[in-house]
N, CA, C and O atoms as CSV, one atom per row, in Angstrom:
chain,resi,resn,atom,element,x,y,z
A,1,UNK,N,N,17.671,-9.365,-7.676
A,1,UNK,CA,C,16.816,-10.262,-8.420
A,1,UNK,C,C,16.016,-9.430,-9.418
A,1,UNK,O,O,15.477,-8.486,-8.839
A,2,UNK,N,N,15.764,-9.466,-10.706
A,2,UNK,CA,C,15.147,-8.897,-11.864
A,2,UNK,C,C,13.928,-9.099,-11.710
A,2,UNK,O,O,13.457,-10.234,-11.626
A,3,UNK,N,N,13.069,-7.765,-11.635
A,3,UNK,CA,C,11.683,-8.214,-11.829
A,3,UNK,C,C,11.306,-9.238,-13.291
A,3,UNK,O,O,11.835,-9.287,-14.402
A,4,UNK,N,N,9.939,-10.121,-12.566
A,4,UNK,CA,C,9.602,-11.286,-13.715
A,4,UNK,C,C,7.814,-11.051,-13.749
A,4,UNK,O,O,7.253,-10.166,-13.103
A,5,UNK,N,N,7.478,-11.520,-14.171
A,5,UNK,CA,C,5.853,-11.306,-14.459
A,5,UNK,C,C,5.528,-12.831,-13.700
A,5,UNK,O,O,5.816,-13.981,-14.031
A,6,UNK,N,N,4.974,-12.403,-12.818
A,6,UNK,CA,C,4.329,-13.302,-11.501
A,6,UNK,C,C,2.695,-13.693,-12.518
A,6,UNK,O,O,1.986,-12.833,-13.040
A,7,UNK,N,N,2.469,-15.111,-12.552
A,7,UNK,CA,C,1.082,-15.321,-12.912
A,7,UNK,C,C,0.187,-15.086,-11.901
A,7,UNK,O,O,0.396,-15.425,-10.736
A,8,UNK,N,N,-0.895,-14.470,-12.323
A,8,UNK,CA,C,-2.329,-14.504,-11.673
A,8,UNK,C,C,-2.953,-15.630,-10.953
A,8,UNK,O,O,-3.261,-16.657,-11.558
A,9,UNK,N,N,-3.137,-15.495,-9.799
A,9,UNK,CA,C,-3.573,-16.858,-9.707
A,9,UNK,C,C,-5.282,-16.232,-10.033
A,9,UNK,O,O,-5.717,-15.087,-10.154
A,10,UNK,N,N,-5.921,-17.555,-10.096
A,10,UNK,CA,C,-7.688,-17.476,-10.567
A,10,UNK,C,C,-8.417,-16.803,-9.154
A,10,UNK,O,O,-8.382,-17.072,-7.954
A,11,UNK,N,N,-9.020,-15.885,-9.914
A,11,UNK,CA,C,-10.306,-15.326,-8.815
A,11,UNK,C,C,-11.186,-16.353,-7.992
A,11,UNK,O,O,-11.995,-17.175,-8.424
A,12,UNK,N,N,-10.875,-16.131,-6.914
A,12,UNK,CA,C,-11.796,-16.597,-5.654
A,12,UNK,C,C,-10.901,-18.407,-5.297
A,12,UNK,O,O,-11.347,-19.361,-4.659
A,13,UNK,N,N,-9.720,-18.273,-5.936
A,13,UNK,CA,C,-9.276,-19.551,-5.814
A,13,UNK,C,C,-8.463,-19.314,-4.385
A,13,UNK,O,O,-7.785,-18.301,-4.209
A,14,UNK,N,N,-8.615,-20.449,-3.293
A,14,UNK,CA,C,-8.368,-20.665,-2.122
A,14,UNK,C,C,-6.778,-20.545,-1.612
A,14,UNK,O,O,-6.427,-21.048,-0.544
A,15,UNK,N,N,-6.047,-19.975,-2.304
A,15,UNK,CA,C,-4.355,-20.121,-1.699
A,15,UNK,C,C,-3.844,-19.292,-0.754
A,15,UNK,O,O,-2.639,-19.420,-0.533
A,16,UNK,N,N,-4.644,-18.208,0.062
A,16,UNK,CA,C,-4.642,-17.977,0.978
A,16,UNK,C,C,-3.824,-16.948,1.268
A,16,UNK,O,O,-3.415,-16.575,2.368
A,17,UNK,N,N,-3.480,-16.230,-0.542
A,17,UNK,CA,C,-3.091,-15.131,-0.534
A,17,UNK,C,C,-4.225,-14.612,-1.695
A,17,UNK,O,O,-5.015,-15.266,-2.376
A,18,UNK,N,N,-3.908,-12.868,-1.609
A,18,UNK,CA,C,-5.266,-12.028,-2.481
A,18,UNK,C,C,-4.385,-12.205,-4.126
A,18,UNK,O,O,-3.286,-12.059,-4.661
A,19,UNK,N,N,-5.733,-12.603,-4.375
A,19,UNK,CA,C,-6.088,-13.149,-6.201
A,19,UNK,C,C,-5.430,-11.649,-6.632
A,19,UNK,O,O,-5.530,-10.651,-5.919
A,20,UNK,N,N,-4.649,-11.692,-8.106
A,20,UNK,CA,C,-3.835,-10.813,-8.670
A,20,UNK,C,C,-4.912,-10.426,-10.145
A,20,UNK,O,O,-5.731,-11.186,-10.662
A,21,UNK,N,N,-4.529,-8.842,-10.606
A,21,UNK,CA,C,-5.715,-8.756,-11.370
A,21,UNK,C,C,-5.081,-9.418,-12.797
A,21,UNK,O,O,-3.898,-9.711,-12.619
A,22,UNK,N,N,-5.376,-9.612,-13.645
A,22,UNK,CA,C,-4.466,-9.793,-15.222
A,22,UNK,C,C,-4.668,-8.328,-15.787
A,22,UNK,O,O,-5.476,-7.433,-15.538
A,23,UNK,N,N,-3.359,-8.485,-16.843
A,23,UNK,CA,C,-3.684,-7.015,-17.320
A,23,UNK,C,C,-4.973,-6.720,-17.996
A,23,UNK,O,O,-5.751,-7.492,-18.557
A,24,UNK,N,N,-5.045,-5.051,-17.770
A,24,UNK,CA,C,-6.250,-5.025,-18.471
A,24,UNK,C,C,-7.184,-4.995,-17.812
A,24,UNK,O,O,-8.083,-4.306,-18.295
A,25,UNK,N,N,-7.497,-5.653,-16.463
A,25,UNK,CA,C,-9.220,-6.357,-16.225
A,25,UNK,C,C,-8.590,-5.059,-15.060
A,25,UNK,O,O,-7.525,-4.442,-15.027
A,26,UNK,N,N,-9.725,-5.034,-14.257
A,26,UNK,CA,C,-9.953,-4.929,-12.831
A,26,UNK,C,C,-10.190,-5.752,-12.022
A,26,UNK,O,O,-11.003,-6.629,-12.314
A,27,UNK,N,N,-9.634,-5.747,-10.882
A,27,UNK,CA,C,-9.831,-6.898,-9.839
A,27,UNK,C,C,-11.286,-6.910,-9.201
A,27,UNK,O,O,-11.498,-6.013,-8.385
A,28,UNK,N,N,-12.134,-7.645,-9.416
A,28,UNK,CA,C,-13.339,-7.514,-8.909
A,28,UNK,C,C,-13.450,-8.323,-7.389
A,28,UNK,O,O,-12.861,-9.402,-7.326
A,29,UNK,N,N,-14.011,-7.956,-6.449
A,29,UNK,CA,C,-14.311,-9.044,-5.293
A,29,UNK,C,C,-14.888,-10.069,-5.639
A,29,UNK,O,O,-15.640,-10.267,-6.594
A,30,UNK,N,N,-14.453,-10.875,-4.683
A,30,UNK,CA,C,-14.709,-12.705,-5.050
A,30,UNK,C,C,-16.307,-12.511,-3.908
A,30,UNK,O,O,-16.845,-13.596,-3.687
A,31,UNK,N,N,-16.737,-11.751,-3.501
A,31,UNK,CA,C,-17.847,-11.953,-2.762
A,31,UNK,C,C,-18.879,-10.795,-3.594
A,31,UNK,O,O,-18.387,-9.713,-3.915
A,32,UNK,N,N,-20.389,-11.116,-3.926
A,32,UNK,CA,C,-20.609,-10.397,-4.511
A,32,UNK,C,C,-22.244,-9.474,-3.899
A,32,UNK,O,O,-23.182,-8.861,-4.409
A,33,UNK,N,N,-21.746,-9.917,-2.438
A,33,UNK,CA,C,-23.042,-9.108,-1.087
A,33,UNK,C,C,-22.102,-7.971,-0.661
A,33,UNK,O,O,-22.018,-8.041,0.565
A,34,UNK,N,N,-21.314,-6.895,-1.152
A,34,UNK,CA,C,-20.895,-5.996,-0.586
A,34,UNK,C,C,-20.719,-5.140,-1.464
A,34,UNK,O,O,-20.268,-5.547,-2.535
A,35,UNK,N,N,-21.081,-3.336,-1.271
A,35,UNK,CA,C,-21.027,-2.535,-1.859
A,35,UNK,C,C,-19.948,-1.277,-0.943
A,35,UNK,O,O,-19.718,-1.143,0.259
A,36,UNK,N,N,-19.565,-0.656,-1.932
A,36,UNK,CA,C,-18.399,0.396,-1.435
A,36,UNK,C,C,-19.194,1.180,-0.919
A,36,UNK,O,O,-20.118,1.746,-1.503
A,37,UNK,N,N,-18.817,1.305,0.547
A,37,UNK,CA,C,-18.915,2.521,1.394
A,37,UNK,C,C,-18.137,3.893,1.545
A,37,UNK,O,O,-16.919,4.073,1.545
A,38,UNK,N,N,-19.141,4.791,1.671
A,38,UNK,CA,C,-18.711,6.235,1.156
A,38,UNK,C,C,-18.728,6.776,2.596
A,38,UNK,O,O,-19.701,6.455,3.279
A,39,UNK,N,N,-17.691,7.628,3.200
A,39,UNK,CA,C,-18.038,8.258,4.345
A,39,UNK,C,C,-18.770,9.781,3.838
A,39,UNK,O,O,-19.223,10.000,2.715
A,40,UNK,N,N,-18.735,10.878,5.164
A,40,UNK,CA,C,-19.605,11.878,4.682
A,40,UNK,C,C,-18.386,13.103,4.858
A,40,UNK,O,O,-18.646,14.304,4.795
A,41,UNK,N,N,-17.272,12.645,5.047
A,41,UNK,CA,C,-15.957,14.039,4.585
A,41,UNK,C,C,-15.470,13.522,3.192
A,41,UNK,O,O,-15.020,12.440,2.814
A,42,UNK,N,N,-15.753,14.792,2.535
A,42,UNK,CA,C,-15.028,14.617,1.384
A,42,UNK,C,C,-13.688,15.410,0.994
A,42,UNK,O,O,-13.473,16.563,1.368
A,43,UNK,N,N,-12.957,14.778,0.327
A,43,UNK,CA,C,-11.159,15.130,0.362
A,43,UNK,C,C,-11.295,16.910,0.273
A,43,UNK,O,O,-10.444,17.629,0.798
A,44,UNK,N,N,-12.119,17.291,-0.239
A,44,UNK,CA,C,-12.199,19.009,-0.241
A,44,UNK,C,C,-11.989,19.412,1.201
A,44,UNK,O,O,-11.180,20.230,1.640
A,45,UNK,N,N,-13.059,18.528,1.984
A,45,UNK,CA,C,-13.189,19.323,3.675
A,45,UNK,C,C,-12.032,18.823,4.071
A,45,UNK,O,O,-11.456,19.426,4.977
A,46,UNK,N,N,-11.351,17.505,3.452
A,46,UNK,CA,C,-10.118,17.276,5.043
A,46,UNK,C,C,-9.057,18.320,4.348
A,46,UNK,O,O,-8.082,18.773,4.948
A,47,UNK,N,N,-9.352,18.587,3.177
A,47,UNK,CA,C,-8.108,19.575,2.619
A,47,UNK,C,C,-8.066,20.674,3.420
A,47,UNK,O,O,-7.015,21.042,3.945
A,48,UNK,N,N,-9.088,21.227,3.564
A,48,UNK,CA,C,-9.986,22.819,4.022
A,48,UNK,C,C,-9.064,22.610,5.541
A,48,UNK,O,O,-8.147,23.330,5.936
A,49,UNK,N,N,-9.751,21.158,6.341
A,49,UNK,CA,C,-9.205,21.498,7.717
A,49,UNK,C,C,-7.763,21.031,7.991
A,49,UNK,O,O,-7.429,21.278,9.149
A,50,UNK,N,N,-6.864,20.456,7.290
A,50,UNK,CA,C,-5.690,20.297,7.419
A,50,UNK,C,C,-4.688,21.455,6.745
A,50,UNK,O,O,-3.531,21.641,7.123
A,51,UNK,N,N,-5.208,22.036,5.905
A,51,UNK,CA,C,-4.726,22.962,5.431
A,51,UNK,C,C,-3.833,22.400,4.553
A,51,UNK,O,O,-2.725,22.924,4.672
A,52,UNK,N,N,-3.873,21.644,3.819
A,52,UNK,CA,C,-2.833,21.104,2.937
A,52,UNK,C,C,-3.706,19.423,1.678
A,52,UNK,O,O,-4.208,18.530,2.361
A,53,UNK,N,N,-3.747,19.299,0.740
A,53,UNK,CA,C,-3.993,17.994,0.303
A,53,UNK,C,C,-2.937,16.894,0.739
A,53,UNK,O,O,-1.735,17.041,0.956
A,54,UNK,N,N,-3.754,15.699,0.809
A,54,UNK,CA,C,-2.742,14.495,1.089
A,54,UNK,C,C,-2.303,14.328,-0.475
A,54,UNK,O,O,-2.611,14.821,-1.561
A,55,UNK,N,N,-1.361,13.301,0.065
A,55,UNK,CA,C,0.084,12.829,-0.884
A,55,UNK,C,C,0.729,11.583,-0.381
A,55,UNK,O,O,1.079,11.396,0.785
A,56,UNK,N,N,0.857,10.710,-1.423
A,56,UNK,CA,C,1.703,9.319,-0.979
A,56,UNK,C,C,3.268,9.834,-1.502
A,56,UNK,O,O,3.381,10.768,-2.296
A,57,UNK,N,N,3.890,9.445,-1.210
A,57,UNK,CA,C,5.344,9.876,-1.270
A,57,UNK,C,C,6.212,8.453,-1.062
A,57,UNK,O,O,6.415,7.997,0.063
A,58,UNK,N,N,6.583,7.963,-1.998
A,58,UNK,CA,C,7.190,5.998,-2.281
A,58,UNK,C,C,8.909,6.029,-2.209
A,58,UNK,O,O,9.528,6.276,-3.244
A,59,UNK,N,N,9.574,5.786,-1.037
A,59,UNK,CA,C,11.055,6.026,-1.483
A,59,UNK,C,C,11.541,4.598,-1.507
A,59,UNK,O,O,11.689,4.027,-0.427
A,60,UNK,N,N,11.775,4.031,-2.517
A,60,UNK,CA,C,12.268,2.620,-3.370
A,60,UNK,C,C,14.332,2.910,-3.519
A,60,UNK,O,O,14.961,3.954,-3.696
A,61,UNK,N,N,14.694,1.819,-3.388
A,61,UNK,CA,C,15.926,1.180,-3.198
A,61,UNK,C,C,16.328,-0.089,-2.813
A,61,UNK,O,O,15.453,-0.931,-2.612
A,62,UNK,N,N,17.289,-0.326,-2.700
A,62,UNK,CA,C,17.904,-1.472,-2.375
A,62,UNK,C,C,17.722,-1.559,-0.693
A,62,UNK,O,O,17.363,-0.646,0.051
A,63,UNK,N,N,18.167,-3.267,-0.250
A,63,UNK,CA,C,17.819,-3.373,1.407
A,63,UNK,C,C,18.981,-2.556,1.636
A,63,UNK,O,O,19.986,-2.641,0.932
A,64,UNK,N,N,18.835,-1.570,2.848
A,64,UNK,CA,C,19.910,-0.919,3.864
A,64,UNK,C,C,20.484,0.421,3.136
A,64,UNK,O,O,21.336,1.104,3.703
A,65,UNK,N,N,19.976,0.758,1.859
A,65,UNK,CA,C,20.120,2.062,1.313
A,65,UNK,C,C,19.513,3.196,2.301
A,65,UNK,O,O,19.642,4.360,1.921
A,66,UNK,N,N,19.023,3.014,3.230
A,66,UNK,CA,C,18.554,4.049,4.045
A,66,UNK,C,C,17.141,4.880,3.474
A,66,UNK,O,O,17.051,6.089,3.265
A,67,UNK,N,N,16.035,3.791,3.289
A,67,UNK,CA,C,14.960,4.448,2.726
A,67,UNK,C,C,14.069,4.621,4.230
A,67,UNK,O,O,13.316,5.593,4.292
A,68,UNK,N,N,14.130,3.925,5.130
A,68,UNK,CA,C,13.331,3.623,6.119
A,68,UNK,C,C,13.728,5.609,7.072
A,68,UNK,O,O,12.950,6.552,7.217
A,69,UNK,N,N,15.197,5.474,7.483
A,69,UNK,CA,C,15.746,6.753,7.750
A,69,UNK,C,C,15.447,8.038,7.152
A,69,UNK,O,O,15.108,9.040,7.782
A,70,UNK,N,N,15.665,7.903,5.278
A,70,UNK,CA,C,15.276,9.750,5.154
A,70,UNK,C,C,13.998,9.601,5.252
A,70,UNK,O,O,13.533,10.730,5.404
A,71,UNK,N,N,12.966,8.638,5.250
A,71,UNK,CA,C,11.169,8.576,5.454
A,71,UNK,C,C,10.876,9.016,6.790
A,71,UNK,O,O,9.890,9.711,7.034
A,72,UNK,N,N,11.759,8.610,7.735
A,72,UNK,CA,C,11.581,8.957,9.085
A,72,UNK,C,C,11.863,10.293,9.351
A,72,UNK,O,O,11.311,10.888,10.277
A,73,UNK,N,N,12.917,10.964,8.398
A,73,UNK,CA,C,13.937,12.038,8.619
A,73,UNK,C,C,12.467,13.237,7.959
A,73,UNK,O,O,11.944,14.088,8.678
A,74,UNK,N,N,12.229,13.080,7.065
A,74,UNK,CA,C,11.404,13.646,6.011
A,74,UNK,C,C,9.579,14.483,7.282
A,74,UNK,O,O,9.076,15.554,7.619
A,75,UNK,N,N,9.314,12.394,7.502
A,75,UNK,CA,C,8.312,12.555,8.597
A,75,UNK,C,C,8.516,13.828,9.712
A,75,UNK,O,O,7.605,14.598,10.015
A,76,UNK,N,N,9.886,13.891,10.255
A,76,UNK,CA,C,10.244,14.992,11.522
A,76,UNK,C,C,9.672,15.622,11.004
A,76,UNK,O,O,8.511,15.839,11.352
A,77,UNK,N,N,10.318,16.298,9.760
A,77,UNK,CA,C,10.425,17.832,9.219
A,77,UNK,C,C,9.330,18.434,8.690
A,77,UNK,O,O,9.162,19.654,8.671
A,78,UNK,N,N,8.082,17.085,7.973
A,78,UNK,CA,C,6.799,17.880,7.872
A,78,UNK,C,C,6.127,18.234,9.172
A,78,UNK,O,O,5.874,19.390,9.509
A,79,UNK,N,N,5.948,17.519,9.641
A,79,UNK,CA,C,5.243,17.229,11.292
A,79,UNK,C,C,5.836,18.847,11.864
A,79,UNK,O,O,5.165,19.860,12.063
A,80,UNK,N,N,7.280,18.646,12.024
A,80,UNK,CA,C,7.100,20.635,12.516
A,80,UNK,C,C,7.160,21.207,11.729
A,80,UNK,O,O,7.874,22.189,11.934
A,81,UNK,N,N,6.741,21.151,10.757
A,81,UNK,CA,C,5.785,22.844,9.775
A,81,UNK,C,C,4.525,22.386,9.813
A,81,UNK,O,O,3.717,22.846,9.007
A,82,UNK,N,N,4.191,21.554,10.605
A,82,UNK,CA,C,2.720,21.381,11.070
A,82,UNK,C,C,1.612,20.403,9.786
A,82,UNK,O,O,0.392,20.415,9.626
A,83,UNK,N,N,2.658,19.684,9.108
A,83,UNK,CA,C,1.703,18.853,8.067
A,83,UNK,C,C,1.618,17.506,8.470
A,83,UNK,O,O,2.554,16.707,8.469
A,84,UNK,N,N,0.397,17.278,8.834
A,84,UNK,CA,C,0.309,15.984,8.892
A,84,UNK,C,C,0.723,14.308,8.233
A,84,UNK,O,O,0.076,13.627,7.437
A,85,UNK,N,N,1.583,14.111,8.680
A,85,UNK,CA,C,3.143,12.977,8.118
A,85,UNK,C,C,2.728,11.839,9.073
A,85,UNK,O,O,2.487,11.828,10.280
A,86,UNK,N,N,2.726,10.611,7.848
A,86,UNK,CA,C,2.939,9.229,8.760
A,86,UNK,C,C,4.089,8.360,8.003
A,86,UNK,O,O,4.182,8.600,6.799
A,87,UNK,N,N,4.988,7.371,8.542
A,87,UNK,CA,C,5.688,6.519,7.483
A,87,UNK,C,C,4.935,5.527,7.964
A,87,UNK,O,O,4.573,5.326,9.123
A,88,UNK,N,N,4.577,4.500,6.313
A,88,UNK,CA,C,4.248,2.945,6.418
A,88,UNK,C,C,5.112,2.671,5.973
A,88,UNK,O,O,5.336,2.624,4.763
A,89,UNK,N,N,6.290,2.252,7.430
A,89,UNK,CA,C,7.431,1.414,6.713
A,89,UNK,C,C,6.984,0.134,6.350
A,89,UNK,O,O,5.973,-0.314,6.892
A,90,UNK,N,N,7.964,-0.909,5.002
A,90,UNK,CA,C,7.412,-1.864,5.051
A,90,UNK,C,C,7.709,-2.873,5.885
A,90,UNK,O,O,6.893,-3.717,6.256
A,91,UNK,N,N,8.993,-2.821,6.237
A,91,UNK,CA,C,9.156,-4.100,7.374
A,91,UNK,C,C,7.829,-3.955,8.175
A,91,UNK,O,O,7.129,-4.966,8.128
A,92,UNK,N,N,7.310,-2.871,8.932
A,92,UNK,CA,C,6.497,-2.814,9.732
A,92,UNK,C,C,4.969,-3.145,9.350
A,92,UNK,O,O,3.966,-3.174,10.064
A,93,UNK,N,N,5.143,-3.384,7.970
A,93,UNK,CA,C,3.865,-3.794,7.723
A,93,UNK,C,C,3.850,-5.188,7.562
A,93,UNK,O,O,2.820,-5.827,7.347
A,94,UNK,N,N,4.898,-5.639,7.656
A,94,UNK,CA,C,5.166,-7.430,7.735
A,94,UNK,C,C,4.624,-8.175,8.821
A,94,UNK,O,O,4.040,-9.250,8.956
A,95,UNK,N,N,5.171,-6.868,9.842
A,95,UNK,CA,C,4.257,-7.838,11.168
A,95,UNK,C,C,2.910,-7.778,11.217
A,95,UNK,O,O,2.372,-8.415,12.122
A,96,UNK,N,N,2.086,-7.040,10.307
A,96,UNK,CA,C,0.931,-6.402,10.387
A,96,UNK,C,C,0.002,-7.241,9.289
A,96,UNK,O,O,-0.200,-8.439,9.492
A,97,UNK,N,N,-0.561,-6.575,8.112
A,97,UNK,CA,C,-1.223,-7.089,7.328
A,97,UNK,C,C,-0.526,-7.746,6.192
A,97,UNK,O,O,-1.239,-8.262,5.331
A,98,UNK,N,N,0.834,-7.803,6.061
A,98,UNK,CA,C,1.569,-8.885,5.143
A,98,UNK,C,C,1.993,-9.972,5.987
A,98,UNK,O,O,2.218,-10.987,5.328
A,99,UNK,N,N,2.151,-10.081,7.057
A,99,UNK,CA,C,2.503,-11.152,7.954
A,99,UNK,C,C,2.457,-12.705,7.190
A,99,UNK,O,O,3.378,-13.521,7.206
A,100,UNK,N,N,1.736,-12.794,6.829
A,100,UNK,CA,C,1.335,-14.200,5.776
A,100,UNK,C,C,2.399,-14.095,4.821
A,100,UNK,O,O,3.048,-15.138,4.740
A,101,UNK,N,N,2.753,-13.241,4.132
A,101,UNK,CA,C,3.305,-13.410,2.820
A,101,UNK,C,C,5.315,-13.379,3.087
A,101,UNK,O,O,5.986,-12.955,4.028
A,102,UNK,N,N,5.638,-13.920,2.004
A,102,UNK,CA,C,7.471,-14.185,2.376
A,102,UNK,C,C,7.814,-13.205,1.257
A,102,UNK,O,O,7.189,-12.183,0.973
A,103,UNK,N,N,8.939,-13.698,0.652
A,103,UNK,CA,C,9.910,-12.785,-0.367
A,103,UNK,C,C,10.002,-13.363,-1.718
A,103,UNK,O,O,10.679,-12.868,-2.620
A,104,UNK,N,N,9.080,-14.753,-1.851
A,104,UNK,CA,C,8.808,-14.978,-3.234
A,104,UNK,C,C,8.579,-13.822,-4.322
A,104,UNK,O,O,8.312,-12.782,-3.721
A,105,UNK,N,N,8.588,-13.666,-5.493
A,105,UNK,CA,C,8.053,-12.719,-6.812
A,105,UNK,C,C,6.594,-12.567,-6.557
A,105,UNK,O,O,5.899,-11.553,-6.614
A,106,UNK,N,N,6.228,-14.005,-6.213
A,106,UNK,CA,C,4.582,-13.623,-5.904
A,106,UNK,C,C,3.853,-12.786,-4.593
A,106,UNK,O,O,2.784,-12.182,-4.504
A,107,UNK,N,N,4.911,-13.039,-3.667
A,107,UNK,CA,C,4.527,-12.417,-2.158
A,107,UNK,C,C,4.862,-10.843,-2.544
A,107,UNK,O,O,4.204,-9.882,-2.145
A,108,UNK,N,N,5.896,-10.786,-3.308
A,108,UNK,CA,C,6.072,-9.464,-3.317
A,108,UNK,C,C,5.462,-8.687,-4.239
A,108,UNK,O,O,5.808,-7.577,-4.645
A,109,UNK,N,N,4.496,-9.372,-4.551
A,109,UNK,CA,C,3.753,-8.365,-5.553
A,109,UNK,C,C,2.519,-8.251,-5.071
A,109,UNK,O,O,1.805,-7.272,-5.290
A,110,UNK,N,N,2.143,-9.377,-4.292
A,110,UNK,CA,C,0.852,-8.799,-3.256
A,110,UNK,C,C,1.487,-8.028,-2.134
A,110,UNK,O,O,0.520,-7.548,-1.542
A,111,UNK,N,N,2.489,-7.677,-1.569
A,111,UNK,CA,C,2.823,-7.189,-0.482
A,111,UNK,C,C,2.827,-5.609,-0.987
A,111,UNK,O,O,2.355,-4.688,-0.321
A,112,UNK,N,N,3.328,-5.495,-2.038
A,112,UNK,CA,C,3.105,-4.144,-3.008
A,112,UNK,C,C,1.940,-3.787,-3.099
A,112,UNK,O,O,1.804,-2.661,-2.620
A,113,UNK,N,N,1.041,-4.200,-3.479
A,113,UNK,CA,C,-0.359,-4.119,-4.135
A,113,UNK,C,C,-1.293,-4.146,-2.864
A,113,UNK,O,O,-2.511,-4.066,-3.022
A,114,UNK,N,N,-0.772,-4.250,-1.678
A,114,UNK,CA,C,-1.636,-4.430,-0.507
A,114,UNK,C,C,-1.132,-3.160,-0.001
A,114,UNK,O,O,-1.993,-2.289,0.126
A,115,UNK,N,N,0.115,-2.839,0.332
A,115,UNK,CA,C,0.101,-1.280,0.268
A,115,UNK,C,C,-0.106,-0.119,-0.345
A,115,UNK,O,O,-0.059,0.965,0.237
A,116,UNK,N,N,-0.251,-0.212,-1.076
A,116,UNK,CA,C,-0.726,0.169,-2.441
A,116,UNK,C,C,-2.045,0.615,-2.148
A,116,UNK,O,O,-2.449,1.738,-2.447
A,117,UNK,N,N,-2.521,0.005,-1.737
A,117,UNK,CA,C,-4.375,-0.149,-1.643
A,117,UNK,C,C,-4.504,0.539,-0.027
A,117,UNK,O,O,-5.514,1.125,0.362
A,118,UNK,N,N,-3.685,0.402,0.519
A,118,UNK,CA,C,-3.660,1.266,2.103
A,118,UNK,C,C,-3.412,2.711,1.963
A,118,UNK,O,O,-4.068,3.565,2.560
A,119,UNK,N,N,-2.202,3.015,0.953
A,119,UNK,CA,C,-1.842,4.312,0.362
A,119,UNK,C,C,-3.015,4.974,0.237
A,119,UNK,O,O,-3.036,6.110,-0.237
């Protein structure tokens, strides 16, 4: 299926999936009593004690091309040279925090954009 340009639906409008930004803007929260919380490690110290910077690493293909496998395969091989490796497969995030959303153009562009934001 060819990617298509999915419309925005309107900020703070009730459809019970997360509002999409339009180009250009930033997505602002639809609630406006909450401010971003900062913890007190900053990416320097977890660098310092992991010994390495983090990294998202995206392997894209077709269904059953075997992206889920070399992610898993990849995961072994950092993990014993001692770097800290996780896979967010996506099926597995279906049962999780996409659970709501299907395989529409529109689901799949919040299902993107919601991992995305976990990354």
């Amino acid at each position: 299926m060819p990617d298509q340009p999915v419309p925005a639906p309107p900020v703070g409008q009730a459809s019970g999936k997360d509002p999409e930004p339009t180009a250009g803007s930033a997505l602002a929260p639809v609630s406006r009593n909450i401010v971003r919380a900062e913890g007190g490690v900053v990416a320097a110290d977890r660098t310092a004690l992991l010994g390495h910077a983090g990294r998202t690493v995206w392997f894209t293909g077709l269904s059953g091309s075997g992206k889920s496998t070399l992610a898993f395969a990849v995961e072994e091989a950092l993990v014993a040279r001692g770097v800290a490796a996780y896979v967010l497969d996506g099926d597995n995030v279906r049962f999780g925090l996409n659970r709501d959303l299907g395989f529409s153009a529109e689901d799949r562009t919040v299902n993107i954009r919601r991992i995305g934001e976990v990354c």
